[in-house]
C-alpha positions in Angstrom: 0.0 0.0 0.0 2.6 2.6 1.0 4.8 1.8 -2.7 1.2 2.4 -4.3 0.6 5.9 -2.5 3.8 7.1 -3.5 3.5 6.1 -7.1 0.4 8.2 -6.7 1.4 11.2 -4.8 4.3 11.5 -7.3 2.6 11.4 -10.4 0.2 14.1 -9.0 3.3 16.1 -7.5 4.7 15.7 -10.8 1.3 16.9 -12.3 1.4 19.6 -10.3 5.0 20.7 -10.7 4.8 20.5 -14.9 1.4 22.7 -14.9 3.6 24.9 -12.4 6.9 25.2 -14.0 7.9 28.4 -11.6 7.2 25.8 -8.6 10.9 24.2 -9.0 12.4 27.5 -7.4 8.8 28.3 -5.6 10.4 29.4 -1.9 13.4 27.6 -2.3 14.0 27.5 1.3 11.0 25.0 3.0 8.6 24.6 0.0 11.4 23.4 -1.9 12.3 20.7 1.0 8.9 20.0 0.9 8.6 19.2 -2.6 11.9 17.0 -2.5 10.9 14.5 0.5 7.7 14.1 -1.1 9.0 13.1 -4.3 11.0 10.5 -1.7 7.4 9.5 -0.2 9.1 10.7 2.9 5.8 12.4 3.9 6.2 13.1 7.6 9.4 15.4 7.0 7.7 16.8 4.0 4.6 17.8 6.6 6.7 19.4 8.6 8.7 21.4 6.4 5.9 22.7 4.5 4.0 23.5 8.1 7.1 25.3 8.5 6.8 27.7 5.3 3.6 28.1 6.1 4.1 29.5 9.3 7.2 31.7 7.9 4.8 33.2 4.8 1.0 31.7 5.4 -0.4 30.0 3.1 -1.2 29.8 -0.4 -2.7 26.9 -2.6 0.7 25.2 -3.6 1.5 25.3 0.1 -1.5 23.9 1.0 -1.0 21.4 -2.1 1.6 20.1 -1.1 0.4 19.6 2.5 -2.7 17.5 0.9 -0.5 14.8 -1.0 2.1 14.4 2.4 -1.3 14.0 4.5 -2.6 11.7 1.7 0.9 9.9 1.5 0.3 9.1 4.8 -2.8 7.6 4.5 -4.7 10.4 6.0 -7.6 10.7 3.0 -9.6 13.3 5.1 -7.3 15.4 5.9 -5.9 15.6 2.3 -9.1 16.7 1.1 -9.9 19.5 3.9 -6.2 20.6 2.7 -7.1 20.7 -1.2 -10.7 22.1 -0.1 -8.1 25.2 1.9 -6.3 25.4 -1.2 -9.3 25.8 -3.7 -10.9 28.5 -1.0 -7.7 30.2 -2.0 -7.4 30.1 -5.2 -11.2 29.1 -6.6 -10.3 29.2 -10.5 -7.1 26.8 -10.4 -8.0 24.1 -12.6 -5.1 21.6 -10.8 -6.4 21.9 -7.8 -9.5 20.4 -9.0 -8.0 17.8 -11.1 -6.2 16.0 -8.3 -9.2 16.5 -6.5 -10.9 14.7 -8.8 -8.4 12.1 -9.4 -8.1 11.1 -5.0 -11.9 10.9 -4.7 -12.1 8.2 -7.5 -8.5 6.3 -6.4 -10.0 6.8 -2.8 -13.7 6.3 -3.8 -14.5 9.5 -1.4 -17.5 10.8 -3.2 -20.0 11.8 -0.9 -17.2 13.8 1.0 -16.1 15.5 -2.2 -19.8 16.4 -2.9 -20.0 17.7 1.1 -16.8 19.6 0.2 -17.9 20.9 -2.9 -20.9 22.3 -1.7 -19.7 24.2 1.0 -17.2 25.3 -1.4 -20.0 26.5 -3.6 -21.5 28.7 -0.9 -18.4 31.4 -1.4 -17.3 30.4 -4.7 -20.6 29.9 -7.0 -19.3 31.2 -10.1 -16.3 29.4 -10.3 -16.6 27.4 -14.0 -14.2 24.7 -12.5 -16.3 24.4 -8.9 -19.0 23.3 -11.1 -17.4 21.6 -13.6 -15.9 19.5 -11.3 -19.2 18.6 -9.6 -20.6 17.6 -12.9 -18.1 15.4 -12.9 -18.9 13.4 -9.7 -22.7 13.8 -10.0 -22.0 11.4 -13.5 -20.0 9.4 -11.6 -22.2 9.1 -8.9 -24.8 7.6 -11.9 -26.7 11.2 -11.4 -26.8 12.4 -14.9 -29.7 14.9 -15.1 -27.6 16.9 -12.2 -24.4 16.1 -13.7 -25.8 17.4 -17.2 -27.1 20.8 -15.2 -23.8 21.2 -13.4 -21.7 21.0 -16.5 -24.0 23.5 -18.1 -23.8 25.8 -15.6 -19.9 25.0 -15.5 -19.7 26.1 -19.3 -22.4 29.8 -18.5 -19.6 30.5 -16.6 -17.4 30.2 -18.8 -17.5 28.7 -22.1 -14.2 28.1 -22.8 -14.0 25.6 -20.2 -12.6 22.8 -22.1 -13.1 20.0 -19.8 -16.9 21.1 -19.0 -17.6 20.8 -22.7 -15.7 17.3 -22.7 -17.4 15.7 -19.8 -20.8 17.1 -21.4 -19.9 14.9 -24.3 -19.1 12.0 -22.5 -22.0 12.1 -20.5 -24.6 13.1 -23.4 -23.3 9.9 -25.5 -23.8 8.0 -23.0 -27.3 9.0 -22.7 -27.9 8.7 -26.2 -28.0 12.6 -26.8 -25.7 12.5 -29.5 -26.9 15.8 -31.2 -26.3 17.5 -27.9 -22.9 15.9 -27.8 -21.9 16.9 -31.2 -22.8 21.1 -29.8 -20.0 20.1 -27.0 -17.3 18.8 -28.7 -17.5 21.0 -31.3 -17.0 23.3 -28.6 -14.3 21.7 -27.2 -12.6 21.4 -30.7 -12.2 25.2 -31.1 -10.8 25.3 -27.8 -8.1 22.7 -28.3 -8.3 22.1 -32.3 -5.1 19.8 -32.1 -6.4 17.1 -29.8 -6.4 13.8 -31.7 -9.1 12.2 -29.5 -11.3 15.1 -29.7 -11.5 15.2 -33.2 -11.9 11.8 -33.9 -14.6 11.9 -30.9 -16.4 14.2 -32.9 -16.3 12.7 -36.3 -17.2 9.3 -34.8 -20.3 11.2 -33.3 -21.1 12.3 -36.6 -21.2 9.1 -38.6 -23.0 8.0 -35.0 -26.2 10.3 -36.4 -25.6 8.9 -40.1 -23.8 12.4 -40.9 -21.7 11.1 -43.5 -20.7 14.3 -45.5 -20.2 16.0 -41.7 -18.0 13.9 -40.3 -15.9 13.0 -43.8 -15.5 16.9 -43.5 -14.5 16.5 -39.8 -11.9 14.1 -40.5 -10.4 15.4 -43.7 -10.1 18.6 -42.5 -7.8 17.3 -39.4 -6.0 14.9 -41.6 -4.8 17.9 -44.2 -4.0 19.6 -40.7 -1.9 16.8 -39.8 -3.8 16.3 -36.0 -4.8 12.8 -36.8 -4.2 10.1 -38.4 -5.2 8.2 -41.9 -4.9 5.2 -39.6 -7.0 6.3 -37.1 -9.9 7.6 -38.9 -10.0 4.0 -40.6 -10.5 2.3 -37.2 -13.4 4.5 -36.6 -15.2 3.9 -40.0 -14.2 0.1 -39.2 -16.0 0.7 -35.7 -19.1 2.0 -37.4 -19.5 -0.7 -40.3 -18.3 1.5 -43.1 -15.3 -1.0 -44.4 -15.5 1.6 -48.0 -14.0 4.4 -46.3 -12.1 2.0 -43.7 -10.3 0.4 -46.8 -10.1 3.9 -48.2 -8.2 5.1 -45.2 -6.4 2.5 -44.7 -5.0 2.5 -47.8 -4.3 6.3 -47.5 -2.2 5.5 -44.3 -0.5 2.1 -45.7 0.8 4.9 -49.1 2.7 6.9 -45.9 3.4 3.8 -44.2 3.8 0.9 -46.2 6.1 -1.3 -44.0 3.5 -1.4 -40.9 2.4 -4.3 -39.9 -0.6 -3.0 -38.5 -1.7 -1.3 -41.5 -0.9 -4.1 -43.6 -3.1 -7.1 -41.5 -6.2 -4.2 -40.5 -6.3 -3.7 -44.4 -5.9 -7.0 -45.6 -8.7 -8.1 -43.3 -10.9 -5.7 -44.3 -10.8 -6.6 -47.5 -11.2 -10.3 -46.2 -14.6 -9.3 -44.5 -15.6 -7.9 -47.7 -14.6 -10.5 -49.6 -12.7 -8.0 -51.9 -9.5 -8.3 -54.0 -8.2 -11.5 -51.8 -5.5 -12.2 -53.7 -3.6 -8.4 -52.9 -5.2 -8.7 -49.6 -3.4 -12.1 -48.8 0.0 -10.3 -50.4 -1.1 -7.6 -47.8 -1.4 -10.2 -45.2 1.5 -12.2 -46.1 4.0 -9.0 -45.5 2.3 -8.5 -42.4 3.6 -11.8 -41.1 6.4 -11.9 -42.6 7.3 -8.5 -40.3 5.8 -9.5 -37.3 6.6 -13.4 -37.7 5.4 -14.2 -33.4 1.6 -12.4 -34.0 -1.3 -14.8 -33.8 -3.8 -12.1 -34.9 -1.5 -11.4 -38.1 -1.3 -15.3 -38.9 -5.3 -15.5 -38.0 -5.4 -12.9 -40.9 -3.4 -14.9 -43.3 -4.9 -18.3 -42.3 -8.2 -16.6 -43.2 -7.2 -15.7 -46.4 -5.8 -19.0 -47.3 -9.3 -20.3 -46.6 -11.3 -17.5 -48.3 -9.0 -18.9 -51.1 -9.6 -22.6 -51.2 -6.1 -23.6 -49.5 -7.6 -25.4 -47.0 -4.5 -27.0 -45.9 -2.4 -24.0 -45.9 -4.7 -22.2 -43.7 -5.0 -25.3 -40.9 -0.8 -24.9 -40.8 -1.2 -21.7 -40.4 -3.5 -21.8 -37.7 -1.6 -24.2 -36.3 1.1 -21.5 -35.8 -1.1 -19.1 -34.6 -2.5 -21.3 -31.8 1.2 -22.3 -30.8 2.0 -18.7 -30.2 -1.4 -18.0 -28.5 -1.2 -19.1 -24.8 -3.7 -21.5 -23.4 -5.7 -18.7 -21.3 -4.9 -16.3 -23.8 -7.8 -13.8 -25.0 -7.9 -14.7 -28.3 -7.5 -18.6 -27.8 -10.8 -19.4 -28.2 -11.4 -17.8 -31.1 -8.5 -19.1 -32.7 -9.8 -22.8 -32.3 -12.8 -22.2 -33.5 -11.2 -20.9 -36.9 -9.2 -24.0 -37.0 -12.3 -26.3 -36.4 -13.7 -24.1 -39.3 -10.7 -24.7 -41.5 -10.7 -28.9 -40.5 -14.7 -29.0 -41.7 -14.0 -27.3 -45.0 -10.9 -29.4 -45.4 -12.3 -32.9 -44.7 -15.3 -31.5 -47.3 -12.7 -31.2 -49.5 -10.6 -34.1 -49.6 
């Protein structure tokens, strides 16, 4: 437990640091101490030096930051939240405060005393974007969407540049099958931050999600010409949403930049194997695949496949054979794997 809390209170120190690049020379005297034994997960000596910067200057919300991850180093949840709760009194707009907020009540599962927190933050602090942001956040995952959905709303009247309100609106509005709603929000959140991969493909996916076609082809070319994402990428979403045309069409747009990955090679060579399309380029496709990535059971799968889409019966129950030699015996895709070679034995023995 105390090797897992320090992996944790350093990757939120370190969070907290990068978002705060003045913080390496921040009161170089006990802050910086501070900072140092906590990196060490020596949290008592880390309590006590920032106690004692805090007594030399008062306190501030880094201060008190650091305070919250010794207490919760230590085990001591509570206190580590009435610490960040300090801090966010302080300094009611810091988004980082409310991130690592957010991200000890779900390690810690402390919801109903962030929501407690929250609210009494709320009282002096109601037009703080992030305060309400944040509890649109727990109300979703508290399974409370209508007040998750109102919180986020108001999160985003307070400001509506708030990029993760508009997100978690998203999130939460797919999931609830509002995908019109949804599309509003992340096209929000892709004029905020129009180079984020994930949010751009989020979007376009909830396009073609509404049968908006010619919207979300526009959606993806346009990030594609502006190099944020991927020909690769787009494919696996038209793949997701049974549209193997502009999957192969992608695919073959990404294998033109890339033609020596594997990856590309076996997603496009079994596309075409779904579709029954040119199998004899498909298994050359296929074949390469293998040949780079000789120990993959889901590339030789791909090329077994082909073989029997073929007629080489035989060929494809060696290849299997391979496959399920690589594949171990609890392995996910073991199952699958014999039933393709029980598949490939039938049409063999009908054959012979």
């Amino acid at each position: 437990m105390r090797v897992a809390r320090q992996a944790v209170c350093c990757a939120l120190l370190g969070v907290f640091v990068i978002s705060n690049p003045q913080c390496g020379a921040y009161r170089a005297g006990h802050a910086q101490l501070a900072q140092a034994y906590l990196s060490d997960g020596l949290y008592g000596q880390a309590l006590a030096e920032i106690h004692r910067a805090i007594r030399q200057d008062g306190p501030d919300d880094r201060l008190l930051l650091i305070a919250a991850l010794a207490r919760l180093g230590l085990g001591e949840v509570d206190a580590a939240l009435e610490l960040i709760g300090q801090a966010i009194a302080l300094a009611p707009d810091n988004d980082d405060l409310y991130g690592i907020l957010r991200d000890i009540c779900q390690k810690e599962e402390r919801f109903a005393q962030v929501e407690k927190l929250l609210a009494h933050l709320r009282a002096d602090h109601g037009q703080s974007a992030s305060l309400w942001a944040t509890e649109g956040w727990l109300y979703a995952r508290q399974e409370r969407p209508a007040a998750a959905v109102e919180a986020l709303r108001q999160a985003i009247q307070l400001d509506e540049h708030h990029l993760f309100a508009h997100v978690e609106l998203s999130r939460l509005l797919i999931a609830e099958g509002q995908l019109a709603e949804a599309e509003i929000a992340l096209t929000a959140a892709v004029r905020i931050q129009p180079d984020d991969p994930q949010l751009v493909l989020a979007l376009g996916d909830c396009q073609l999600r509404q049968g908006l076609a010619d919207r979300a082809a526009r959606t993806f070319d346009q990030a594609l010409t502006a190099e944020v994402v991927s020909a690769v990428n787009i494919a696996r979403k038209y793949y997701e949403r049974e549209r193997p045309d502009r999957a192969i069409e992608y695919y073959e747009r990404a294998l033109a930049g890339a033609p020596d990955d594997p990856l590309i090679l076996n997603n496009l060579a079994w596309t075409y194997a779904e579709e029954g399309l040119r199998l004899s380029y498909a298994l050359n496709l296929s074949m390469r695949a293998v040949k780079l990535e000789a120990e993959s059971a889901v590339y030789l799968d791909t090329y077994a496949e082909l073989l029997y889409l073929l007629g080489r019966y035989a060929h494809a129950v060696a290849i299997m054979g391979q496959a399920l030699a690589l594949e171990p015996t609890d392995g996910e895709h073991r199952a699958y794997l014999e039933g393709q070679m029980e598949r490939f034995r039938r049409a063999l023995a009908a054959h012979l």
